[in-house]
C-alpha positions as CSV (number, residue, x, y, z in Angstrom):
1,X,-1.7,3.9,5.9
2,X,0.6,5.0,8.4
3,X,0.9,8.8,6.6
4,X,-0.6,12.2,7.0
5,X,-0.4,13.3,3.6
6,X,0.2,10.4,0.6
7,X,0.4,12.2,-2.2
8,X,2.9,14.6,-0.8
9,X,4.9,11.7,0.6
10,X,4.6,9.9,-3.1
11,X,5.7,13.3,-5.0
12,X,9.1,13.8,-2.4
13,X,9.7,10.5,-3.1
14,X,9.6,10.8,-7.4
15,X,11.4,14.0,-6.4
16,X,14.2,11.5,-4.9
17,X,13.8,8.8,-7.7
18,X,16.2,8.8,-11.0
19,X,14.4,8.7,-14.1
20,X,13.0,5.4,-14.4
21,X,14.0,4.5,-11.1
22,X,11.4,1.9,-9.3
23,X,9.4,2.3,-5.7
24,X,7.8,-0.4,-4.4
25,X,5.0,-0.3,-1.3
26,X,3.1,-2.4,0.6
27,X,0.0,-1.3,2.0
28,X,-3.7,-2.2,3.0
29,X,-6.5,-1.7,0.9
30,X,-9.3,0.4,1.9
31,X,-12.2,-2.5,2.1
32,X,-14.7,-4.0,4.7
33,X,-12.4,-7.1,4.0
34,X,-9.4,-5.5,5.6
35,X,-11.1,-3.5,8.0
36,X,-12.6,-6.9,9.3
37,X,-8.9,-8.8,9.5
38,X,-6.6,-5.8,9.9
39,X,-8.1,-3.8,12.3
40,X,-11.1,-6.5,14.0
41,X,-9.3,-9.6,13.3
42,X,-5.4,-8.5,14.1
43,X,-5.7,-5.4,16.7
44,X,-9.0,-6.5,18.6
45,X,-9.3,-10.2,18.4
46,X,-5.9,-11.8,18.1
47,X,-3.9,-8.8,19.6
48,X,-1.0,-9.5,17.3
49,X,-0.4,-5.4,17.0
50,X,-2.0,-3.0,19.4
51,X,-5.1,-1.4,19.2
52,X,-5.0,1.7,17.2
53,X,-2.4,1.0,14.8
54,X,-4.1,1.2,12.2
55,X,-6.7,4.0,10.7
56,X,-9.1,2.4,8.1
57,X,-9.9,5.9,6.8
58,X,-5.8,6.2,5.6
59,X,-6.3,2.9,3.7
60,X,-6.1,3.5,0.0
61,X,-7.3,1.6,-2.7
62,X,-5.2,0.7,-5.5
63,X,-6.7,3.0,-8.0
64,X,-6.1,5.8,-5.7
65,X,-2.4,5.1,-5.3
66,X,-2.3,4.6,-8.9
67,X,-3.9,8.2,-9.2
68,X,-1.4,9.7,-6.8
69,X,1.3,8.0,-8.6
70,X,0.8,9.3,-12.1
71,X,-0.2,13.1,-10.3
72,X,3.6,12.8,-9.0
73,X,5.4,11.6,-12.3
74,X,5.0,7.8,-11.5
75,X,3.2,5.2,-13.4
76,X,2.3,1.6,-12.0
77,X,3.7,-1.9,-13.5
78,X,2.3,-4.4,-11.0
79,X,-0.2,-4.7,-8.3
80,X,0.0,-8.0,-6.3
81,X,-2.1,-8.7,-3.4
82,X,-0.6,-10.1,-0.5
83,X,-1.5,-13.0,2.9
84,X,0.2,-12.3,6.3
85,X,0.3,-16.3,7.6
86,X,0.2,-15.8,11.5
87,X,1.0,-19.5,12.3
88,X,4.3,-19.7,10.7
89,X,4.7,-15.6,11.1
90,X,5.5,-15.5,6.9
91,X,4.2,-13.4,4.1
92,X,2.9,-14.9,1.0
93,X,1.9,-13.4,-2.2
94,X,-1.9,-13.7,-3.0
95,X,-4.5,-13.4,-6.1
96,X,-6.8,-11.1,-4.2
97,X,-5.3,-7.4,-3.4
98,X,-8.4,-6.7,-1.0
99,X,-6.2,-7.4,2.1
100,X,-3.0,-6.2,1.8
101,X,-1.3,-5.8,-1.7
102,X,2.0,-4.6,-2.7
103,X,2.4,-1.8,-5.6
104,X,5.4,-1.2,-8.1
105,X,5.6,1.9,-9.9
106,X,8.1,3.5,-12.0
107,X,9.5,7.1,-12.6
108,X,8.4,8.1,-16.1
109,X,10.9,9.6,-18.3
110,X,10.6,13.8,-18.5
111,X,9.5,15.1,-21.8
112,X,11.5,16.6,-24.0
């Protein structure tokens, strides 16, 4: 959420990977749900990061990462949503990917 231009940071990155090399990111997912606790519930009520860190309209879904992904020669194993757990200041993982979720993809193989 933090980048200009993902699918040009995701293709310099398969440019970087071996073949069948792994990348694994953790992101925020472009719903009402996260723009309610990210950007409402963390920034403006609690103050745990500062206002502005975060731009709801760089959030990406999970099928759009996935899309980028294969466009750059990568292909997704495992999508696994993830709970930020402010009272004990831990990460957790979680069921529901609407939040936050974490993405592992893989560097397909080049034809031959």
């Amino acid at each position: 959420e933090h980048v200009d231009n993902p699918q040009l940071f995701l293709q310099t990155i398969s440019n970087l990977l071996k073949d069948e090399g792994s990348l694994f990111l953790t992101t925020l997912n472009r719903t009402t749900r996260s723009w309610l606790l990210a950007i409402v519930g963390a920034e403006y009520a609690l103050r745990m990061l500062p206002v502005g860190t975060h731009d709801w309209n760089k959030f990406l879904k999970p099928e759009e990462l996935e899309e980028m992904l294969d466009k750059a020669g990568m292909g997704t194993r495992a999508v696994q949503g993830m709970l930020y757990v402010p009272g004990i200041n831990r990460w957790e993982w979680f069921p529901d990917p609407s939040v936050n979720f974490a993405l592992h993809a893989k560097k397909y193989l080049p034809e031959k």
